[in-house]
N, C-alpha and C positions, 0 to 999 in steps of 0.2 A: 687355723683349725676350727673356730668357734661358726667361723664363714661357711665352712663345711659343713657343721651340725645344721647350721641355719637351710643350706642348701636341699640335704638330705631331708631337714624334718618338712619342707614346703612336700618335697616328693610326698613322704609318709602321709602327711592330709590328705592331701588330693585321691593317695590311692584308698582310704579308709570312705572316703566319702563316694567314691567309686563301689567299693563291695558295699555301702550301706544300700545305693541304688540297685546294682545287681539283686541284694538280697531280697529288697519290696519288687521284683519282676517276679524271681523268681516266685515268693510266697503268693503271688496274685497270676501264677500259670493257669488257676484252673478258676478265675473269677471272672463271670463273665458279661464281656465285651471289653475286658479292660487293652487299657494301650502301654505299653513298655515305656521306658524312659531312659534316655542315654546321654553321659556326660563328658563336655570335651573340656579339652583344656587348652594353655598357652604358656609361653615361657613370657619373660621381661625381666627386663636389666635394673638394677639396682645402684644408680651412679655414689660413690661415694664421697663422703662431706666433705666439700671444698678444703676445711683447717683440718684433716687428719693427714697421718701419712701412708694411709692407703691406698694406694691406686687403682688396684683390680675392682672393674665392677662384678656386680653380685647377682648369678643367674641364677632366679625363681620362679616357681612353677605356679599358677592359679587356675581357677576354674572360669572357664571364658562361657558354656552353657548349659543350661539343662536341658533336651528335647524331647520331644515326645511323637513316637513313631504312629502315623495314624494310619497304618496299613493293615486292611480287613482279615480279619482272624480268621479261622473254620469255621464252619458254619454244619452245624447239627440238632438233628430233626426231636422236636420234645414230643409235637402232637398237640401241646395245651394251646388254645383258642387265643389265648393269653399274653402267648411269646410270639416276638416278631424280631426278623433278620433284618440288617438294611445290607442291600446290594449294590455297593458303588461308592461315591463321594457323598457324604453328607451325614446329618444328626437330627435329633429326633427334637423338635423345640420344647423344652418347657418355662413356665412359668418364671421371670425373673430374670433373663435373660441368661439362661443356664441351657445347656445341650448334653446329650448323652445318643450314645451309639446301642448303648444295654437295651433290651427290647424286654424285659422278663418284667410285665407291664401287671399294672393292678385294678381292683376295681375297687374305689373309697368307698366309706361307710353311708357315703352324704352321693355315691351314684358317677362319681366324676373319675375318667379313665386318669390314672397315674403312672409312675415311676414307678421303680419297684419299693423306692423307701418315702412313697406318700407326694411328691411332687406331681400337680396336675401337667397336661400334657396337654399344647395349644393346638388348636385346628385352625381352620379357615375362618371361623367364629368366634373364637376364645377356647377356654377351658372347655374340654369336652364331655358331655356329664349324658352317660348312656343309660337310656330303660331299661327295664327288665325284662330281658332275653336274651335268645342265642344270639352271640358275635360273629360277626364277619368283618374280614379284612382284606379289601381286594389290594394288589401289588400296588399301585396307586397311592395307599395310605386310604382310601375310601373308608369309612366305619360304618358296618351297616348292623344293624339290631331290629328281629323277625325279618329280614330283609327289605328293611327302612334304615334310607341311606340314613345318619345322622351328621357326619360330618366327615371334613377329610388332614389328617394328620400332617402338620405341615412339617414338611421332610427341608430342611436348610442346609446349603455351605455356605460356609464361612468365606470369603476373601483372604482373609490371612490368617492360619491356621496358626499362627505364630501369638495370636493375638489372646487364645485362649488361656485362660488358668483353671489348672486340676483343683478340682473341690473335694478328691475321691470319692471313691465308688463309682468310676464309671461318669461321673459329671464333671462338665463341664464350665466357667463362664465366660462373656465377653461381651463386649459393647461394642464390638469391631460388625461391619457394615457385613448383611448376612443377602445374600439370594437362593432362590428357588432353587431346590435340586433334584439332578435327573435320578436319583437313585430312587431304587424299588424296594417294596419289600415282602416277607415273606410269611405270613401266618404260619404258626407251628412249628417256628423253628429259632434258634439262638445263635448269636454268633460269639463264638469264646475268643479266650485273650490271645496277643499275636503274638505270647512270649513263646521263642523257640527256646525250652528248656536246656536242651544240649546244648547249644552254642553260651545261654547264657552261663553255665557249667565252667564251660574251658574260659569263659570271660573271667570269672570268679577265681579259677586254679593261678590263671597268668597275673592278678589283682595280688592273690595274697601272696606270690614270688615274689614281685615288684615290692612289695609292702615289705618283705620280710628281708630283704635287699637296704632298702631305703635303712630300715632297723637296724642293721648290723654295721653299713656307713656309721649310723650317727652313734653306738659303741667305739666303734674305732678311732673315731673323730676323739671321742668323749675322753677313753685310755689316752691316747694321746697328750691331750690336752695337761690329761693326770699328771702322767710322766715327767711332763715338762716341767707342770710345776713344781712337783717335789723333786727335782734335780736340780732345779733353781733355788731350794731353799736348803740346798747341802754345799752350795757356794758359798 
């Protein structure tokens, strides 16, 4: 019986840390360029100790991965000089070996085009640090100020997308081997998150069954167990 609880409560984690995920999608539907995150799992056997007299092995459930969907969100039009889409495979370099797909870009106090939360943003030259005047962004990444070019935004993919770790908000990092990428991008417009609400909805509904499932096993398991013993101690 106790095998039982043990069985059911591996389920119960697994599925709790599943709605914890579900629920940072969902709360981050409308942040944007963000990427969804989805978690798998696996079973394995649990052989038991050669001097008991157990026999049955012991099937438990763990979490085998975390991943992260990097499939391009919507894409809608703000107007501001400021926001930029990227169209295709690839991320935007910043400083430090960090990447981000968010385009709702800044201009620092000290002149040098940013992130939205202050991280400079590399070009073909380094850190790219614009004059004073009107922006332009041709699909290229070109950066041109009064219509002098200044520099051009190096747009990178990654080799193995695997390789990245979420910093949140949108960033990215990795030390994993980066090239050129063909993706374009778009002045005046943002690309939002790829969470599809509804489906992560029905993910959440089928999450808290399974959970509440799992819960009710390991009561039953538990009563049991009870029973047992205080019948054993009316012998």
């Amino acid at each position: 019986m106790y095998k039982g609880i043990y069985i059911a409560l591996s389920g119960a984690v697994l599925k709790q840390l599943q709605m914890e995920g579900i629920s940072d999608n969902l709360a981050n539907a409308n942040t944007t360029g963000f990427k969804k995150d989805s978690l798998s799992f696996r079973d394995y056997l649990i052989n038991p100790p050669v001097n008991t007299l157990e026999q049955e092995e012991r099937d438990m459930s763990t979490l085998s991965s975390q991943q992260t969907d990097f499939s391009q969100g919507s894409v809608f039009k703000t107007s501001n000089p400021m926001d930029l889409s990227i169209e295709g495979q690839g991320f935007i370099a910043l400083e430090g070996n960090r990447y981000t797909r968010r385009g709702d870009l800044k201009r620092s106090n000290d002149g040098f085009l940013t992130s939205f939360n202050g991280i400079r943003i590399l070009g073909n030259n380094g850190p790219i640090k614009l004059p004073v005047g009107p922006l332009r962004i041709d699909s290229n990444g070109g950066v041109y100020v009064n219509d002098e070019k200044v520099d051009t935004i190096k747009l990178l993919d990654l080799s193995s997308q695997n390789g990245l770790t979420r910093m949140g908000s949108g960033i990215f990092y990795s030390k994993a081997a980066v090239v050129k990428s063909d993706a374009t991008v778009k002045q005046g417009y943002l690309e939002g998150s790829n969470v599809d609400v509804v489906k992560e909805m029905v993910s959440m509904i089928d999450s808290m069954r399974e959970y509440e499932t799992f819960q009710k096993a390991i009561q039953t398991f538990d009563e049991a167990a009870g029973k047992v013993t205080n019948d054993m101690a009316k012998i």
